[in-house]
C-alpha positions in Angstrom: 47.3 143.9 119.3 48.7 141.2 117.3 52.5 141.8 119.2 50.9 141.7 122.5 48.6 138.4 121.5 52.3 136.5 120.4 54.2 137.8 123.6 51.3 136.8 125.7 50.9 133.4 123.5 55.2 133.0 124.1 54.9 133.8 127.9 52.0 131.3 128.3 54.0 128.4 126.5 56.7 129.0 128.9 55.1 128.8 132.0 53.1 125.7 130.3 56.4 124.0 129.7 58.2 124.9 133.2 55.2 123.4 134.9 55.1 119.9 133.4 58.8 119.8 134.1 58.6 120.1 137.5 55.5 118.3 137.9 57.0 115.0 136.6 60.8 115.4 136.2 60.1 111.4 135.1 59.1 112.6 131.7 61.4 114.6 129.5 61.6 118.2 129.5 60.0 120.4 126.5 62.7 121.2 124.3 62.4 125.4 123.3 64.0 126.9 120.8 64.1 129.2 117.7 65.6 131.1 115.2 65.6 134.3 113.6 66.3 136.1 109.8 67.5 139.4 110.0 68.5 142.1 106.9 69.5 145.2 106.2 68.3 145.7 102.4 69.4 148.4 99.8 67.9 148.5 95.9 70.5 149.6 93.6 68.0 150.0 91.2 64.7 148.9 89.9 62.6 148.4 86.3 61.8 151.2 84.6 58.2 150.2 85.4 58.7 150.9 88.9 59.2 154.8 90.4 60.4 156.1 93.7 63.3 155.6 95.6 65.2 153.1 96.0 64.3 150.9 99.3 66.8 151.0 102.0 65.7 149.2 105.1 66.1 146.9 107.7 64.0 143.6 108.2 62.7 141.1 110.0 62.7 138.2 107.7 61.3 135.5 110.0 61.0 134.7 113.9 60.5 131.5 114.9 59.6 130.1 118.3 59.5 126.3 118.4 58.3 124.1 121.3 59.2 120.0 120.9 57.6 117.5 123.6 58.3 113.6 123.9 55.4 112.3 125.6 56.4 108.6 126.1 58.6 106.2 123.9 56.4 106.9 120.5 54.1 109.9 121.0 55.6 113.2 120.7 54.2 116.7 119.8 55.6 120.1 117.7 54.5 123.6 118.0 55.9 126.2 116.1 55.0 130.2 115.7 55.7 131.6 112.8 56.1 136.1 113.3 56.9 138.3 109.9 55.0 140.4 107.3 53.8 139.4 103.7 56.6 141.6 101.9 55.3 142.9 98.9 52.0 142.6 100.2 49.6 145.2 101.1 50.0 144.2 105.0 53.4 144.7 106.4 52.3 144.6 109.7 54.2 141.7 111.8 51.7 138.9 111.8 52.1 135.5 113.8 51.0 132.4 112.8 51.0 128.8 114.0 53.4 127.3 111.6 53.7 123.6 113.1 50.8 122.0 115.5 50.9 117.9 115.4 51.3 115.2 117.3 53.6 112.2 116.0 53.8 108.8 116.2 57.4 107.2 115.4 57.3 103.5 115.4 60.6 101.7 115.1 60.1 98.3 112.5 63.1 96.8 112.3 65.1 97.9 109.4 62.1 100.5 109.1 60.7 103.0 110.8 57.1 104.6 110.0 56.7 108.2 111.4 52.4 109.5 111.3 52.0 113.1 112.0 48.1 114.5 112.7 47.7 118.0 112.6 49.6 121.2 110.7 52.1 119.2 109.4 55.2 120.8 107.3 55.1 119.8 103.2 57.4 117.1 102.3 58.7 118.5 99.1 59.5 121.9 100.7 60.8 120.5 103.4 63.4 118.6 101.5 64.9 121.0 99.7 65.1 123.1 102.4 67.2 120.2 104.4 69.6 119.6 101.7 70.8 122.9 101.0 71.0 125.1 104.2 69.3 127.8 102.2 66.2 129.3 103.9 68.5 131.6 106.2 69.1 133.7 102.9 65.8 133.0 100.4 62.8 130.5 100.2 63.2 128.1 97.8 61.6 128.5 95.0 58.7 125.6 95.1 57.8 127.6 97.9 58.2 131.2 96.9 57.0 130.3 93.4 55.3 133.9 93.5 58.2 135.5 92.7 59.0 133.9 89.4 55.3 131.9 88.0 52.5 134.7 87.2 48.9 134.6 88.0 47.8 136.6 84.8 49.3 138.2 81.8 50.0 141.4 83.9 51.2 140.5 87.1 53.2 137.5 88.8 52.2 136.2 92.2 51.4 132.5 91.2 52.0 130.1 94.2 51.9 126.4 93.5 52.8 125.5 97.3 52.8 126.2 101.0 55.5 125.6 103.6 53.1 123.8 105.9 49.2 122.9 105.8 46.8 121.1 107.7 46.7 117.5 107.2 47.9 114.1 107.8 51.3 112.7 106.9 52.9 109.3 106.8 56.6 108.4 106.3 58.2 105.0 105.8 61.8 105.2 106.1 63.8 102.0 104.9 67.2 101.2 105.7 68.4 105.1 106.2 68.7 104.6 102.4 64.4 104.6 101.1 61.8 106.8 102.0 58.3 107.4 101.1 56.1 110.3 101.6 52.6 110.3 101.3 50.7 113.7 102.8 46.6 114.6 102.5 46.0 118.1 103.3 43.6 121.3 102.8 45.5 122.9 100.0 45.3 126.4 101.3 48.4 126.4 103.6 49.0 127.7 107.2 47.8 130.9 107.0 44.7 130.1 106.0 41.7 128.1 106.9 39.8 125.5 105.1 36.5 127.4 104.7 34.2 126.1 102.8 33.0 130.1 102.0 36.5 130.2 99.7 35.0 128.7 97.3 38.5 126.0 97.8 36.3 122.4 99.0 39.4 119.7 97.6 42.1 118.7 99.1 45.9 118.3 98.2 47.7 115.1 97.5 51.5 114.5 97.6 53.9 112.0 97.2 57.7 112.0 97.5 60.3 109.2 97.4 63.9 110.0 98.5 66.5 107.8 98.1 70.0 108.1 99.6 71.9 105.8 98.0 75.5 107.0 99.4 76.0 109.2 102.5 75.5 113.1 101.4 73.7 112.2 98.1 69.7 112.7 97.8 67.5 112.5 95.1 63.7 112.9 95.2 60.3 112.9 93.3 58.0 114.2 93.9 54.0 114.9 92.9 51.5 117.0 94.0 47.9 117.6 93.0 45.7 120.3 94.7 41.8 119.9 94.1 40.2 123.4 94.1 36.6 122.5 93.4 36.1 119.1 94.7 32.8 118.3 92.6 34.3 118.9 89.2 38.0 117.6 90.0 39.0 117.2 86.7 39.0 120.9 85.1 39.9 122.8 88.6 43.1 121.9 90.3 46.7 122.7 91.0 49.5 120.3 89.7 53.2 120.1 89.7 55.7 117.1 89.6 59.5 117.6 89.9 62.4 116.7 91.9 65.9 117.2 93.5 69.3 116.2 93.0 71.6 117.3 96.1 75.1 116.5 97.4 75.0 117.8 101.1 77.9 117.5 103.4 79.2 120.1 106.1 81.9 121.3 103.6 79.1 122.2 100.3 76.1 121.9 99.6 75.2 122.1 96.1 72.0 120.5 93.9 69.0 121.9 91.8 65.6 121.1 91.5 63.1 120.9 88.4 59.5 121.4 88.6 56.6 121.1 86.0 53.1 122.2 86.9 49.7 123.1 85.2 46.7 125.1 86.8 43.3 124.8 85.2 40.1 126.9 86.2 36.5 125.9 85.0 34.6 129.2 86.1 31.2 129.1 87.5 28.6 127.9 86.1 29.8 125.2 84.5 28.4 124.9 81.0 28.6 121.5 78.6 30.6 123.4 76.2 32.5 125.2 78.5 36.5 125.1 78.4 38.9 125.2 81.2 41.3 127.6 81.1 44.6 126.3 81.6 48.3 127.5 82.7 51.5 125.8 82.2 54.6 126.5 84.8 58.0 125.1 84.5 60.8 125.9 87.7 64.4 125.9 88.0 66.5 126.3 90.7 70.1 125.4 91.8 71.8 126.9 94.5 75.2 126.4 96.1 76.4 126.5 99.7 80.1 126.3 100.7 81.4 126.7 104.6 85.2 126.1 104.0 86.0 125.5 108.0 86.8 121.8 107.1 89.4 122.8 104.1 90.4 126.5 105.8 90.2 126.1 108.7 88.0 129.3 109.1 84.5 129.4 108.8 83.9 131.6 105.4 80.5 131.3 103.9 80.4 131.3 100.1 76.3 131.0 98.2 75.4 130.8 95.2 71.4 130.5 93.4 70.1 130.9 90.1 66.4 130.2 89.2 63.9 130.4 86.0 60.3 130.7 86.0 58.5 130.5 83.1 54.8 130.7 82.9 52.8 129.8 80.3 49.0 130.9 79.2 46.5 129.4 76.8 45.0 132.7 75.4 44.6 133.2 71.9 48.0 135.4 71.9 50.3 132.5 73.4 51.7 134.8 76.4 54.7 133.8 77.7 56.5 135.1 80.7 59.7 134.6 81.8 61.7 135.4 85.0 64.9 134.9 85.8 67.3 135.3 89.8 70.6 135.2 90.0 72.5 135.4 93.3 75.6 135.5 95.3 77.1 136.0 98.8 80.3 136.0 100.7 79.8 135.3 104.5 81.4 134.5 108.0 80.1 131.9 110.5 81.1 133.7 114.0 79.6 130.8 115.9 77.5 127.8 115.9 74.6 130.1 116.2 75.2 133.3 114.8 76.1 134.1 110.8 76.2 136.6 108.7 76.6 137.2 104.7 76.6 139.8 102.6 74.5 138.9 99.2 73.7 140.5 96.0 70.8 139.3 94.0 69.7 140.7 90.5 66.6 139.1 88.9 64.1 140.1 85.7 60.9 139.4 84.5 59.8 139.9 80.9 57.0 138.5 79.0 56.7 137.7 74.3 54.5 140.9 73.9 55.3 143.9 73.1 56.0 147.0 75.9 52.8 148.8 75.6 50.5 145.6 76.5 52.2 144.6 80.0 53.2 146.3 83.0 56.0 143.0 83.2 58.5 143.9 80.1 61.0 145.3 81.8 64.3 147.2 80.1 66.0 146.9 83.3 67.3 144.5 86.1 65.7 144.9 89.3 69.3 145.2 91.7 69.6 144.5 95.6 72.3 144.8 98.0 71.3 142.5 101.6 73.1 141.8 104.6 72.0 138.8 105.8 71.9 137.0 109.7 70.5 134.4 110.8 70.9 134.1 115.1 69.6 130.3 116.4 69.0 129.5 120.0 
């Protein structure tokens, strides 16, 4: 039902966007196009913890279908839908989503130019890191899949800190090609979910980012975040981080790392005078590395690199700890401007201070994977 709603949802946006050409071929075409991530994955082996085979199996990482309009010399709109499954979830079904919805303003100031988006608007922090290191064709980065190294409890990762894209509003000052600042307002509960007041999540988020480019190919940004979760008692429920990213990014490498601190605290319901919140500390780590060597060789070899650390925190009377850690590698070949291909091994642990018998996360062995790895653009 869900397939037949997105083909019928794709078909429909192309007969939208073929009619308003040729209604007013004065006003410029919608722009279509889209991307997909592709694997074939293989566990060479798995913790102890775990039992069964070991997966072998092809994917569909991510679809993406994205529609662009300029409506005059300032307005402009974005839609973009979002089709794949929540792997490791309990749905694998193929699910679409509506990943971008806004309209934009882009006002030119001079030296300046000030860019207002209204609607589900992408998240600034994610977005940067994403920009600087050509990454999200092989993994997430790890601000936004921080579920696979923070964990929600003493037992079980899964923390996320972050969403890809939220509803919201979003305004961006950019000085000089050299300054920007970021400021975003949005639900908190990201684009796969709706701000319903029955989730017991009434606050909203708040970030801020400043990027500064001081020479071509170099970035570095800060940014903050702070995600109410209980709007009338905003000072013992929220979701926090603050961090930033160093980056050299030219067409030859890409290389950088980012650092991000955060804190979760929860003041359960009721809330009673002598109540304490409970609170979580998070640090992340992660550094990747992207090399194309067409420039230097002549030939368009893909080389990758990533290694990341998670380490989660908890305030309970036994001071749990939990670390995990990813380390990765790939070797690749660019066949054309749209289609490319690695093959990429990835190892990566998870293992808390206590002892064996008292969590399901100490594991004596490295969890293995084999991928090949495509992304096609069009």
């Amino acid at each position: 039902m869900r397939s037949k709603l997105f083909f019928g949802a794709l078909a429909l946006m192309f007969a939208v966007s073929s009619a308003a050409f040729a209604a007013d071929s004065n006003q410029s075409a919608t722009q279509v196009s889209g991307k997909m991530y592709i694997q074939w994955m293989k566990q060479m082996s798995t913790p102890a913890a775990d039992e069964g085979e070991h997966q072998n199996s092809f994917q569909l990482q991510r679809a993406y279908l994205q529609f662009k309009h300029q409506l005059d010399q300032i307005w402009s709109v974005k839609v973009t839908l979002d089709a794949g499954n929540d792997a490791g979830g309990s749905d694998t079904r193929y699910l679409v989503y509506v990943k971008n919805a806004y309209v934009q303003a882009k006002v030119g100031m001079g030296a300046a130019n000030l860019t207002l988006q209204f609607g589900m608007v992408g998240t600034a922090a994610i977005g940067i890191i994403d920009k600087v290191s050509d990454y999200r064709w092989l993994n997430s980065n790890y601000l936004d899949a921080a579920k696979k190294l923070l964990a929600k409890s003493t037992t079980a990762l899964g923390q996320s800190i972050d969403t890809s894209a939220d509803m919201g509003v979003s305004a961006e000052l950019q000085i000089a090609s050299m300054v920007t600042l970021t400021a975003q307002v949005t639900n908190g509960e990201g684009y796969k979910k709706t701000d319903e007041e029955a989730s017991g999540d009434d606050g909203k988020a708040y970030l801020g980012m400043l990027t500064i480019q001081p020479v071509p190919g170099l970035y570095i940004a800060g940014y903050m975040r702070n995600q109410v979760t209980d709007d009338g008692h905003d000072s013992d429920n929220y979701i926090r981080y603050y961090g930033g990213t160093i980056a050299y990014s030219t067409d030859l490498i890409k290389v950088g790392a980012s650092y991000i601190v955060g804190k979760k605290s929860t003041r359960a319901w009721p809330y009673e005078d002598a109540q304490v919140a409970s609170e979580t500390d998070y640090t992340i780590m992660d550094a990747f590395l992207n090399v194309n060597l067409q420039s230097v060789a002549g030939v368009p070899v893909l080389i990758a690199g990533r290694y990341a650390r998670g380490v989660t925190e908890f305030d309970d009377t036994a001071g749990t700890e939990v670390t995990t850690t990813l380390w990765a590698a790939g070797l690749g070949y660019k066949f054309s401007k749209n289609v490319r291909f690695m093959a990429y091994y990835e190892v990566y642990s998870a293992e808390t201070n206590l002892t064996p018998s008292s969590t399901t996360l100490d594991y004596s062995d490295d969890e293995e994977n084999f991928y090949v790895k495509c992304e096609v653009t069009f």
